[in-house]
VEXKOLMI-683483 format. One record per atom (N, C-alpha, C): residue in three letters; x, y, z. Coordinates in steps of 0.1 Angstrom, whole numbers, plus 2048, in hexadecimal, padded with zeros to 3 digits. Each point is the difference from the previous one (the first is absolute). Layout:
BEGIN
ALAXYZ
...
***
This chain:
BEGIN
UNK2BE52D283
UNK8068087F5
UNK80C808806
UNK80D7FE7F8
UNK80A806809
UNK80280D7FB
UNK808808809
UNK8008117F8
UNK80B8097FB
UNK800807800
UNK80D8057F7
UNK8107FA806
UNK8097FE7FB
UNK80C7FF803
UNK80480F80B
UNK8087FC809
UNK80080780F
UNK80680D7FB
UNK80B8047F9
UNK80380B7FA
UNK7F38097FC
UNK7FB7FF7F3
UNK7F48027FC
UNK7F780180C
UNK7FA7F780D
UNK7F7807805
UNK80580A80B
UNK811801801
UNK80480980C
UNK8068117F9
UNK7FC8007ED
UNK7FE8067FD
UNK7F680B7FB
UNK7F67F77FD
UNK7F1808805
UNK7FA80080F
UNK8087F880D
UNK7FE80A809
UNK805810804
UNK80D7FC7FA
UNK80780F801
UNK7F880C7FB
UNK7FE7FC7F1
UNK7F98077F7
UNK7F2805808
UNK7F67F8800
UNK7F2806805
UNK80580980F
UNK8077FB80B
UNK80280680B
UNK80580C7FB
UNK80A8047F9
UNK8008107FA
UNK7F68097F8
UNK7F67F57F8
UNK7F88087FC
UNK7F3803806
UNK7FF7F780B
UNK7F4803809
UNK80280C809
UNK80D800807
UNK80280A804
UNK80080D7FA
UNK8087FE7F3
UNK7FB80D7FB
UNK7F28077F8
UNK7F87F47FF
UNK7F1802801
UNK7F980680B
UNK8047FB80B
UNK7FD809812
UNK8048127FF
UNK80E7FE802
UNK80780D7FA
UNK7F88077F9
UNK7F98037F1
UNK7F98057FB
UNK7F4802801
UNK7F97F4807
UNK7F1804804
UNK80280A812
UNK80D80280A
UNK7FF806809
UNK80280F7FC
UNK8067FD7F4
UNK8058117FB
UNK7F98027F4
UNK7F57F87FD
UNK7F98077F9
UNK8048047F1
UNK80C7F47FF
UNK8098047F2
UNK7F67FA7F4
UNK7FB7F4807
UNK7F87F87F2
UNK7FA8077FC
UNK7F4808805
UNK7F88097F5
UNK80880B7F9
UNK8108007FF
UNK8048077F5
UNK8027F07F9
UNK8077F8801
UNK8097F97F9
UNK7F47F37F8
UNK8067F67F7
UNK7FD7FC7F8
UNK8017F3808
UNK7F77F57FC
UNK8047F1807
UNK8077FA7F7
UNK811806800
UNK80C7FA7F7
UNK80B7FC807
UNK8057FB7FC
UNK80E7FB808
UNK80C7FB7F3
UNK809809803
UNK80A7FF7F2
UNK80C7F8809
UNK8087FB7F2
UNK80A7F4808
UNK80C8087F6
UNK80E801807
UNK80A8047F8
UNK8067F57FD
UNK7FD7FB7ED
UNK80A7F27FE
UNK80B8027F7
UNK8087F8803
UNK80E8017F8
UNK8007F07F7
UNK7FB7F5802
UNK8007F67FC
UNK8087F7804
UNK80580980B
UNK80B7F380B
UNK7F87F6807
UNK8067FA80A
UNK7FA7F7806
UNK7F580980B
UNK804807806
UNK7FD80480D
UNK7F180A7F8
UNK7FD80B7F9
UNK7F88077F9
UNK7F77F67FA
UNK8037F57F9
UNK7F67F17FB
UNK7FA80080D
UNK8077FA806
UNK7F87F980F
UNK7F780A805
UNK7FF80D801
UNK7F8808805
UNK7F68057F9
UNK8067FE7F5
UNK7F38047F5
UNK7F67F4802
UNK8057F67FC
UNK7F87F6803
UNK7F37FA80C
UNK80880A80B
UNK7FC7FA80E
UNK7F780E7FF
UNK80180B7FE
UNK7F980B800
UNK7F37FB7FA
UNK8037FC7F5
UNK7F47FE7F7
UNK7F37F6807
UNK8077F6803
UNK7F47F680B
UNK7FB806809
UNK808807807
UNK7FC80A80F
UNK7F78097FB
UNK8038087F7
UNK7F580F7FE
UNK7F27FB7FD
UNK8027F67F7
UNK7F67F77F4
UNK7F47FD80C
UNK80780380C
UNK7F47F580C
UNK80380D80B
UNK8058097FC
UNK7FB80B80B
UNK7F980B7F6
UNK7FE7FD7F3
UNK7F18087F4
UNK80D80B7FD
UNK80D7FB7FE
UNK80A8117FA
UNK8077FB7F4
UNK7FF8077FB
UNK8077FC7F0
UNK80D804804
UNK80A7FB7F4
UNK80C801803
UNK8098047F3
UNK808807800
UNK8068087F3
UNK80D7F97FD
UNK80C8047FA
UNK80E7FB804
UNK80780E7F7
UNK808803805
UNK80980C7FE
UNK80B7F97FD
UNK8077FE7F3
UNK80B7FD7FB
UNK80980B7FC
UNK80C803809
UNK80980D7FD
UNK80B7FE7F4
UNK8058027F3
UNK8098007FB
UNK80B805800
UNK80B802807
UNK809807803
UNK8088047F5
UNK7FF7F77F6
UNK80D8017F3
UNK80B7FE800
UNK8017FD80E
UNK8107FE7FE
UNK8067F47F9
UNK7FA7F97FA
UNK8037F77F9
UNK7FB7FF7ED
UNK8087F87F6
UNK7F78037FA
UNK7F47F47FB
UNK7FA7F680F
UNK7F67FC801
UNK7F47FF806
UNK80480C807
UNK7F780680A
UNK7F28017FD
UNK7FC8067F5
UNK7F17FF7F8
UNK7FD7F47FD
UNK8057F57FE
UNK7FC7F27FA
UNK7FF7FD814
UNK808803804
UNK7FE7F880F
UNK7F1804805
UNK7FB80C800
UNK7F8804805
UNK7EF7FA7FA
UNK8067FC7F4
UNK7F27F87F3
UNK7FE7F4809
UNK80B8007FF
UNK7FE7ED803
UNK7FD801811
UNK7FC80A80B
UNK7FE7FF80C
UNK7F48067FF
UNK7FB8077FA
UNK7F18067FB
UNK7FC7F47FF
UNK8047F87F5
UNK7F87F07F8
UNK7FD7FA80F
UNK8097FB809
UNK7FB7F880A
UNK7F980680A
UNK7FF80D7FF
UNK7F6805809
UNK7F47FF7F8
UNK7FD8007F7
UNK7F48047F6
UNK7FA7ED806
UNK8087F57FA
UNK7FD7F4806
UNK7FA7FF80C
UNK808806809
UNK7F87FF813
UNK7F18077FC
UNK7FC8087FA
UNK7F4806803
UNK80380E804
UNK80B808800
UNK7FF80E805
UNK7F98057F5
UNK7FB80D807
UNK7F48057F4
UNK80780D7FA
UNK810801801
UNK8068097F8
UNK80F7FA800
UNK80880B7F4
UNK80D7FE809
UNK8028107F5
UNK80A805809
UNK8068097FB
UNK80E8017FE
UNK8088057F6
UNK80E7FE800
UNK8038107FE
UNK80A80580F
UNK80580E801
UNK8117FF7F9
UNK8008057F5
UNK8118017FE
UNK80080B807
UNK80E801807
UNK80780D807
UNK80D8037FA
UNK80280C807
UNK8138037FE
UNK802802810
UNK80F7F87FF
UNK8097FA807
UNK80980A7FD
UNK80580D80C
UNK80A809801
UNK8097F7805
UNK8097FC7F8
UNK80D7F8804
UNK808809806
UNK80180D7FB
UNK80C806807
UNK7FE80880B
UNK7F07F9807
UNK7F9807810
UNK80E7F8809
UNK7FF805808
UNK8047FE80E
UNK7FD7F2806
UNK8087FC805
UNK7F77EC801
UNK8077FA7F8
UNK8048027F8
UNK8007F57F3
UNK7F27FA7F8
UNK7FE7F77F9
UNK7FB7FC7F7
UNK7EF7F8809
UNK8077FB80B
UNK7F77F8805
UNK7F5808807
UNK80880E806
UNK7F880E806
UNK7F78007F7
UNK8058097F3
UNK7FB8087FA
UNK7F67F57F9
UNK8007F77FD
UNK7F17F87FD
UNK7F77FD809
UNK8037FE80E
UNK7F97FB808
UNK7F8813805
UNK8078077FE
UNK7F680D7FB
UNK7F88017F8
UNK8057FF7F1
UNK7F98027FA
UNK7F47F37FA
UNK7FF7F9806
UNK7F97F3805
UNK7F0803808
UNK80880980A
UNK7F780380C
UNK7F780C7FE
UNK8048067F7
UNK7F980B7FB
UNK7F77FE7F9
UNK8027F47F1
UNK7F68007F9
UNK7F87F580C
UNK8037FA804
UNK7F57F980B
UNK7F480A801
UNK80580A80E
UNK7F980B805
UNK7F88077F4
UNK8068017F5
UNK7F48067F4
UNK7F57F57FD
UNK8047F4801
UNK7F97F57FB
UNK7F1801809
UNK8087FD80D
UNK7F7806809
UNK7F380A802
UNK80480B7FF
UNK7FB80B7FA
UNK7F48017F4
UNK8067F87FB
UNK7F77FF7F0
UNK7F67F97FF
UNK8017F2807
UNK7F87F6802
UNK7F980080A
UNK7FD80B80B
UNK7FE80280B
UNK8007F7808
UNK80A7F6804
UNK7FF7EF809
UNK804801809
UNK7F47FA806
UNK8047F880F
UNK80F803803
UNK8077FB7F5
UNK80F7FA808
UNK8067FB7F8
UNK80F7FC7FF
UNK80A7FD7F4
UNK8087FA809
UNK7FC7F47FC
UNK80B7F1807
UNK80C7FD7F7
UNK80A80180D
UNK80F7FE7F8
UNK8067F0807
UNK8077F87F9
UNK8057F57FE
UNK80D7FE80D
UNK80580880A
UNK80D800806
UNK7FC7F7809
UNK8067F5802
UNK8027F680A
UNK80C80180C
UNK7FE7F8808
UNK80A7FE80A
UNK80F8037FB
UNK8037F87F7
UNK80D7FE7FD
UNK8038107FA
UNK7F68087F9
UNK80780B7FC
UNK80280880F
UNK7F680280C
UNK80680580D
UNK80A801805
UNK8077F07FF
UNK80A7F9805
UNK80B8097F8
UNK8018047F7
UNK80B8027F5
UNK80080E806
UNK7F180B7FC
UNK80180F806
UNK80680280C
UNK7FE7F880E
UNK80880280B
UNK80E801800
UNK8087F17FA
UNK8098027FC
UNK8088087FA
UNK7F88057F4
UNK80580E7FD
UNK7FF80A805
UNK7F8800806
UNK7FF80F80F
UNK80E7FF809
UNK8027F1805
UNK8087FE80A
UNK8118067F8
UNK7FE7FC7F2
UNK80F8047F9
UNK80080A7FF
UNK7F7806801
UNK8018127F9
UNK802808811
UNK8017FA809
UNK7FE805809
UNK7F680B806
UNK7F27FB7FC
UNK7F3807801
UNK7F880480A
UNK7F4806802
UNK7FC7FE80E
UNK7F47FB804
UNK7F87FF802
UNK7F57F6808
UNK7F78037F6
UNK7F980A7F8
UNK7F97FE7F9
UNK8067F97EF
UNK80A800802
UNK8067F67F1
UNK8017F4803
UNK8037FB80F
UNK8017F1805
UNK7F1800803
UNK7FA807801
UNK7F17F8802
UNK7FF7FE7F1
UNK8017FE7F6
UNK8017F97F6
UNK7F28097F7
UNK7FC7F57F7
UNK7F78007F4
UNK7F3805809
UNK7F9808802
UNK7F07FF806
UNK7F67F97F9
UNK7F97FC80D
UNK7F77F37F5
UNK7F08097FA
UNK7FF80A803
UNK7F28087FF
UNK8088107FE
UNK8008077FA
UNK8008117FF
UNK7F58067F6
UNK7F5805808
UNK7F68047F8
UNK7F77F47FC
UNK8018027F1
UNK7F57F37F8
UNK80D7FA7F9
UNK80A7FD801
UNK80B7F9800
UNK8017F380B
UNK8017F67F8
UNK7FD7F280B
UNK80B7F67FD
UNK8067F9807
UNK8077F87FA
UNK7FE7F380A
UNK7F97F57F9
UNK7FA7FC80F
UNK80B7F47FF
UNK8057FA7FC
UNK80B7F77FD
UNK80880180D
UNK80080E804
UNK80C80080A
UNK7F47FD80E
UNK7F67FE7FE
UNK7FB7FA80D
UNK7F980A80A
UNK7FF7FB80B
UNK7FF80D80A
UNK80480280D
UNK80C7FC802
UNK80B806806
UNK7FE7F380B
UNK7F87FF803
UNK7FB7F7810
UNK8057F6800
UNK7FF7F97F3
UNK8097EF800
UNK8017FD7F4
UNK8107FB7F9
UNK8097FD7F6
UNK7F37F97F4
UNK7F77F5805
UNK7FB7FA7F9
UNK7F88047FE
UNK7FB80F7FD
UNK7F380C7F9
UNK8068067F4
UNK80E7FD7FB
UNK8098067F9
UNK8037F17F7
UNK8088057F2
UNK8027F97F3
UNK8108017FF
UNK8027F27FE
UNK8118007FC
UNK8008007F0
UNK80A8027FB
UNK8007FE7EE
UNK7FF7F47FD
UNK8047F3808
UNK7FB7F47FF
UNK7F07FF802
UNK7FD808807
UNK7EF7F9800
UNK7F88077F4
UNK80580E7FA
UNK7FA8077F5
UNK8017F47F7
UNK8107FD7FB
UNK8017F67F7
UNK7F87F47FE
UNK7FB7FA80A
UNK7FA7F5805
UNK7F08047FF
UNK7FD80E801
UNK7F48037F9
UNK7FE7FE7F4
UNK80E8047F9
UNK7FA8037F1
UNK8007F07F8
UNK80C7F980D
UNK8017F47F4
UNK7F17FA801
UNK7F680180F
UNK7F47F97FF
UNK7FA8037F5
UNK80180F800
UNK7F38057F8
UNK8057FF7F2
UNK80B7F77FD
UNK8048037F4
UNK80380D7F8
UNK808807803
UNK7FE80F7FF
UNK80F7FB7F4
UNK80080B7F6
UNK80F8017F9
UNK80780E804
UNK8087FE80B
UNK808804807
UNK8108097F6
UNK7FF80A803
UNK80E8077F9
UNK808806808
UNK80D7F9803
UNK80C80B807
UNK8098057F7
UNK80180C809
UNK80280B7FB
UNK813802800
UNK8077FD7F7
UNK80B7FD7FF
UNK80B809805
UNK7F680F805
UNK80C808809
UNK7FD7FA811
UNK7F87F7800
UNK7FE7FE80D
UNK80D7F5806
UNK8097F87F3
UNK80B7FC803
UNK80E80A7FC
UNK7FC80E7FD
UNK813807801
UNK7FE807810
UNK80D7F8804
UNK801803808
UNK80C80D800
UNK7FF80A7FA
UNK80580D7FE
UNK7F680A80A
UNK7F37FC801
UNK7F2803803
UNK8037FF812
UNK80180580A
UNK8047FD80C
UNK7F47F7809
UNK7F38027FC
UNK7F67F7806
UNK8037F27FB
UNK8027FD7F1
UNK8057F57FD
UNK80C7F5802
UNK80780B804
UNK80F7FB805
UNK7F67FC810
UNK7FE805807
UNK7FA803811
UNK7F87EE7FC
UNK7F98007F5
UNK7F57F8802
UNK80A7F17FC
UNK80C8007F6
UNK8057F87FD
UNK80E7FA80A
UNK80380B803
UNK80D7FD803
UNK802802813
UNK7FC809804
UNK80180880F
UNK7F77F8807
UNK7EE7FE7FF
UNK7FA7F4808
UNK8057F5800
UNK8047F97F3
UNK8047F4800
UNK80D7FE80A
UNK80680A802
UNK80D7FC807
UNK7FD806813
UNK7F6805800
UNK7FE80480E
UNK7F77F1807
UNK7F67FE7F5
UNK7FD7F2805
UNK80C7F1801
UNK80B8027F6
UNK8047F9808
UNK8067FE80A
UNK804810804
UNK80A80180B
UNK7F280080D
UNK7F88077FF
UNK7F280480E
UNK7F97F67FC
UNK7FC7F77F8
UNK7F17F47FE
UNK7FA8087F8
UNK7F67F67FB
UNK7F98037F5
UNK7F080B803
UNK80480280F
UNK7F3809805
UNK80380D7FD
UNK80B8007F5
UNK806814806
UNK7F68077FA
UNK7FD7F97F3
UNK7F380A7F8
UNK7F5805806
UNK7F87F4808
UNK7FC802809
UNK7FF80780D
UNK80F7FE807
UNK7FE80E808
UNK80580D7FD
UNK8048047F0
UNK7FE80D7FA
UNK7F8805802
UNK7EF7F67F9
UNK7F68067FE
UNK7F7805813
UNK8077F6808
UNK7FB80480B
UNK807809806
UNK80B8087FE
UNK80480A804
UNK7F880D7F7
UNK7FC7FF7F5
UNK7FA8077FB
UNK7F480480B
UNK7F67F8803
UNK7F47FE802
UNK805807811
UNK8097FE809
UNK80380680A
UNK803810800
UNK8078057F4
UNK80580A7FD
UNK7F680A7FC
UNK7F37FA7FB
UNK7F58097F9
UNK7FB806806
UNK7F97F7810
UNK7FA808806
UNK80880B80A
UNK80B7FF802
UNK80680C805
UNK7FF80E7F6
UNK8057FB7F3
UNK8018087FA
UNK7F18077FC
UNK7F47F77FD
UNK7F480C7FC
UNK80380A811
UNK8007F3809
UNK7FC80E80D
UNK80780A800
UNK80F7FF7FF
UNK80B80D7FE
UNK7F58097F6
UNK7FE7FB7F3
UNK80180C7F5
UNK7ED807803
UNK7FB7F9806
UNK7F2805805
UNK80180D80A
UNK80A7FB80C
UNK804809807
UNK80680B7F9
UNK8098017F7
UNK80980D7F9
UNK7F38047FB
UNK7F97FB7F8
UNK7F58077FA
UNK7F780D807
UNK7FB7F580C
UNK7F9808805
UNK80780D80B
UNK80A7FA807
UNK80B806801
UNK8068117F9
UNK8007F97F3
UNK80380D7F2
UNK7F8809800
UNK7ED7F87FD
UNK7FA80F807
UNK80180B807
UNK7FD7FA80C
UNK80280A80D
UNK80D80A800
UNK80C7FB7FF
UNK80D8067F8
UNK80080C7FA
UNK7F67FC7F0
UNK80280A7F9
UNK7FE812800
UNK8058057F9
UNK7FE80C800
UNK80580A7F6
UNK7FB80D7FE
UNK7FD8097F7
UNK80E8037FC
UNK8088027F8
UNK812808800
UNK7FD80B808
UNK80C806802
UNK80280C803
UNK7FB80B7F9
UNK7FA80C802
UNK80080A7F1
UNK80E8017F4
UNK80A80380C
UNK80D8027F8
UNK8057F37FA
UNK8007F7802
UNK8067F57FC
UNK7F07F97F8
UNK8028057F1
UNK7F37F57FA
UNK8037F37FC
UNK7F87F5807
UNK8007F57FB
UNK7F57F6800
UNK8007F77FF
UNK7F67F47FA
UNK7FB7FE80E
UNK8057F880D
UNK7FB80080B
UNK80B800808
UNK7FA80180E
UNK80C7FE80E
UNK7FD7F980A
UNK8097FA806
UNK7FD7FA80E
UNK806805808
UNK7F57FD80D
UNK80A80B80D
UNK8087F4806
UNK80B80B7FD
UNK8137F8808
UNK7FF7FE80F
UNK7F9808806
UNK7FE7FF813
UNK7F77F2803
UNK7F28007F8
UNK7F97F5801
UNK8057F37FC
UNK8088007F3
UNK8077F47FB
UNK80D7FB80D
UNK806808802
UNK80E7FE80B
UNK7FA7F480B
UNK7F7801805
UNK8007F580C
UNK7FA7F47F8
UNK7FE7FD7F4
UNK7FC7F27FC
UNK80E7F87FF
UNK7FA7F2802
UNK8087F8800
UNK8057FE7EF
UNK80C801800
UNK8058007F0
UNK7FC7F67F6
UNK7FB7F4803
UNK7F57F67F6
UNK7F78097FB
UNK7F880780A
UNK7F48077FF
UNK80380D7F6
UNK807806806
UNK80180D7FA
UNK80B7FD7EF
UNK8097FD802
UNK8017F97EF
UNK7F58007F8
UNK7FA7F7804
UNK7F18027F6
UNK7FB8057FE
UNK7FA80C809
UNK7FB809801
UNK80B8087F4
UNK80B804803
UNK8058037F2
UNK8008027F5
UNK7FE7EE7FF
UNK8047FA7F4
UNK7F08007F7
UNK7F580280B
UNK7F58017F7
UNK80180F7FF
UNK805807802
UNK7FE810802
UNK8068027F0
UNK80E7F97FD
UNK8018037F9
UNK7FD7FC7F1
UNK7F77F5800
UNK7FB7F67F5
UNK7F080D7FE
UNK7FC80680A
UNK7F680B7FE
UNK80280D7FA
UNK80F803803
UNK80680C7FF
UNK8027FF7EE
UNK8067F47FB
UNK8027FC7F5
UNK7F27FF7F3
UNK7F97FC80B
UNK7F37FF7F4
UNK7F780D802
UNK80380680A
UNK7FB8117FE
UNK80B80B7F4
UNK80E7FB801
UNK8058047F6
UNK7FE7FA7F0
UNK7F87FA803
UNK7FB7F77F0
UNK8117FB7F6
UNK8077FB806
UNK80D7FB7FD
UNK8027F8805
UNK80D7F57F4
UNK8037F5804
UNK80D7FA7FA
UNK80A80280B
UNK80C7FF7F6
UNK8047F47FD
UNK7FA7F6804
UNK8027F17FB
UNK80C7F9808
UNK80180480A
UNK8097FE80A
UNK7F97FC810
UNK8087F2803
UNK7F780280F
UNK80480580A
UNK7FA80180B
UNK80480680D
UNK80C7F7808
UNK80A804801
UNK8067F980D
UNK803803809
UNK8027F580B
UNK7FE80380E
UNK80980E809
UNK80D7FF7F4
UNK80A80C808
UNK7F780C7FA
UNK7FB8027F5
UNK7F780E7FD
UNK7F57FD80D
UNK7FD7F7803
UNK7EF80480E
UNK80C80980E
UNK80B7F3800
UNK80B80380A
UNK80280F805
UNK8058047EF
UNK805813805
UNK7F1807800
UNK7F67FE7FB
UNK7F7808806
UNK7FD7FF80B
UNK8037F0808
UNK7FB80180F
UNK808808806
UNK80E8027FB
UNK808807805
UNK7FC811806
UNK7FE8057F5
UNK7F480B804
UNK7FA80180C
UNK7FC7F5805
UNK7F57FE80C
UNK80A7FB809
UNK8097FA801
UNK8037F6809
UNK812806806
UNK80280A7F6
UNK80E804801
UNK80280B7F7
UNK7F88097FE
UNK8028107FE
UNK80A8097FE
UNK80A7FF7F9
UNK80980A803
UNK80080B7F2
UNK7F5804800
UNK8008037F2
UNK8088007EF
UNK7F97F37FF
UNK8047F87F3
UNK7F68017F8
UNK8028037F6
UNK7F57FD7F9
UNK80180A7F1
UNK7FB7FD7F0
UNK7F17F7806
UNK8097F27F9
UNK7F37F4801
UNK8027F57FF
UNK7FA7FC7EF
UNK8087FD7F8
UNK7FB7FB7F1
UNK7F67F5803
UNK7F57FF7F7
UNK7FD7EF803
UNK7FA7FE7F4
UNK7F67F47FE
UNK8008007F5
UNK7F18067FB
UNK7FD8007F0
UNK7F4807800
UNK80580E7FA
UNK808804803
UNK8078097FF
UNK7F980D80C
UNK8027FC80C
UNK7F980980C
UNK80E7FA807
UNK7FD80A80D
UNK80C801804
UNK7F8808811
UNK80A7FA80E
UNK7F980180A
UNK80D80E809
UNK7F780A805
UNK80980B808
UNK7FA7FC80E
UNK807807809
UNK7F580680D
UNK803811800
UNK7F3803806
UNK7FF80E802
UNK7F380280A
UNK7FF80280A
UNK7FC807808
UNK7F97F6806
UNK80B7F6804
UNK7FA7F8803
UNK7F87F17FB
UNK8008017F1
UNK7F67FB7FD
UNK80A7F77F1
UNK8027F5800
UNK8057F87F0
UNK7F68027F3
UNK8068097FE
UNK7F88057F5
UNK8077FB7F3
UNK7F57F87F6
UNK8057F97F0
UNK7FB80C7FA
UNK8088027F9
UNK7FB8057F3
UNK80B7FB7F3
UNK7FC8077F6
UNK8027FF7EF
UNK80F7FE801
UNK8097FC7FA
UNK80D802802
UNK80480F7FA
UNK80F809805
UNK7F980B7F4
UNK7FF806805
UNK7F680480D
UNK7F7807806
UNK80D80B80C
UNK7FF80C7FA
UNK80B80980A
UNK8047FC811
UNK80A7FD805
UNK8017F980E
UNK80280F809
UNK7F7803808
UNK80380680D
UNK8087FD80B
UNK810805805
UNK8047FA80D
UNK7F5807809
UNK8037F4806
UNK7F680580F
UNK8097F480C
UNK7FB802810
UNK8027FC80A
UNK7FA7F27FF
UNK7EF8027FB
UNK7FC7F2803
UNK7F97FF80A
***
């Protein structure tokens, strides 16, 4: 008896290998006895969200976990609610034992553009979904080829190692196992082999008609900029995108583990006279190597921000980390430094002190 078409079974390898592991994960931490034996799938009714719903479904069915489907409605269109019926319907077919449909609002005029501000507001109702249904875990659809595209666009934007390490395939109970597991190309899903899922399984497949304007810069990347690097570098370039990703990650968790723990030890009390949110000492920061202490920064100030319970919808850039290192690294009393959040970084007695923006500035020596 012969067995599934090779697509189909190299996509319920992928699938169970993410979710066994994150079965391990929960029973070492002890998560299962909060959580529910559920596993939700985010579908859109493309090709790549079919194929995983599908593959999810056989996988859970035989590891005893039910499986939900989270359909997001964004509205941006005016067939968005009919798209999401008709992706319910073919999940209701596989055997999922729910589906839910989240309409959201899409701040168009956030920061990002269009593709930002959904892929936020996307990610949020996820995390509530999450939340509600108490699950295991919420498998997302991104394959290889979307990696290949993220690097790329890291590499145009001129970004830094944690934007070129690309898409993460695990954050939390967030899984996307399509992209494999880093160790070798063939543990990962091209959009050809999703498609090749769905045509086995006979699936009715919907693309999504902004996936061809290429006004959209991942689309243009996906249509126009791969296709012309492969033919100038070979057809492997996508390929070694996604493996420059996979080289780039592990530097990067180690960097941002180290700032972490790093940031700790660092921290400290403000001054009396100067009130603010937190401080780091400027003498202890000065001898780190600048990779290191950047981060240390830049998490200082992502903490500083969320102790100020504000959010100006604006992101951090690297010349705002720059002149705060300046503080530490080149002192001539400057200051203070705007950032975003609306907090803003002084030195004073030694010590890089965030606080509120606003907040009266004392000259001092430093």
């Amino acid at each position: 008896m012969s067995g599934p078409p090779e697509p189909v079974a190299r996509a319920r390898v992928a699938v169970k290998s993410a979710l066994v592991a994150r079965l391990e994960e929960c029973a070492d931490l002890s998560e299962g006895a909060q959580l529910a034996p559920r596993i939700l799938v985010g579908v859109s009714g493309g090709a790549d969200s079919l194929a995983l719903a599908a593959t999810t479904q056989w996988v859970a069915s035989r590891l005893g976990l039910e499986v939900e489907a989270v359909l997001i409605d964004h509205g941006l269109s005016d067939h968005s609610a009919s798209v999401s019926e008709r992706a319910a319907l073919q999940c209701e077919r596989l055997g999922l034992a729910r589906c839910h449909i989240r309409p959201i609002h899409v701040d168009t005029a956030g920061e990002g553009g269009l593709e930002n501000a959904a892929r936020i507001a996307r990610h949020e109702a996820f995390n509530d979904m999450c939340e509600e249904r108490s699950a295991l875990a919420l498998l997302l659809g991104h394959t290889l080829d979307d990696q290949a595209e993220q690097v790329l666009l890291g590499l145009a934007r001129g970004a830094g190692a944690r934007s070129l390490a690309g898409i993460p395939r695990k954050r939390g109970s967030l899984l996307r196992p399509f992209l494999g597991t880093g160790r070798d190309e063939k543990t990962g899903l091209w959009r050809r082999d999703t498609r090749a899922v769905c045509e086995a399984l006979g699936l009715d497949v919907w693309d999504d008609p902004m996936n061809d304007d290429e006004a959209y810069l991942r689309v243009a990347a996906r249509s126009r900029a791969l296709p012309m690097l492969a033919d100038v570098f070979g057809e492997q370039v996508a390929a070694n995108l996604v493996r420059t990703a996979d080289l780039l990650r592990d530097d990067a968790d180690y960097l941002e583990q180290e700032a972490e723990e790093t940031y700790a030890g660092l921290r400290r009390n403000p001054p009396s006279r100067t009130p603010g949110l937190l401080a780091l000492d400027a003498y202890a920061l000065a001898p780190l190597n600048r990779a290191l202490r950047t981060r240390v920064i830049k998490h200082a100030i992502a903490q500083a921000s969320a102790l100020a319970g504000a959010s100006s919808g604006k992101s951090l850039l690297r010349r705002q980390i720059l002149h705060v290192d300046s503080l530490v690294s080149a002192y001539r009393g400057q200051g203070p430094i705007p950032l975003p959040g609306k907090i803003e970084a002084i030195r004073d007695e030694g010590l890089i002190v965030f606080r509120a923006g606003g907040t009266r500035f004392h000259d001092t020596q430093g």
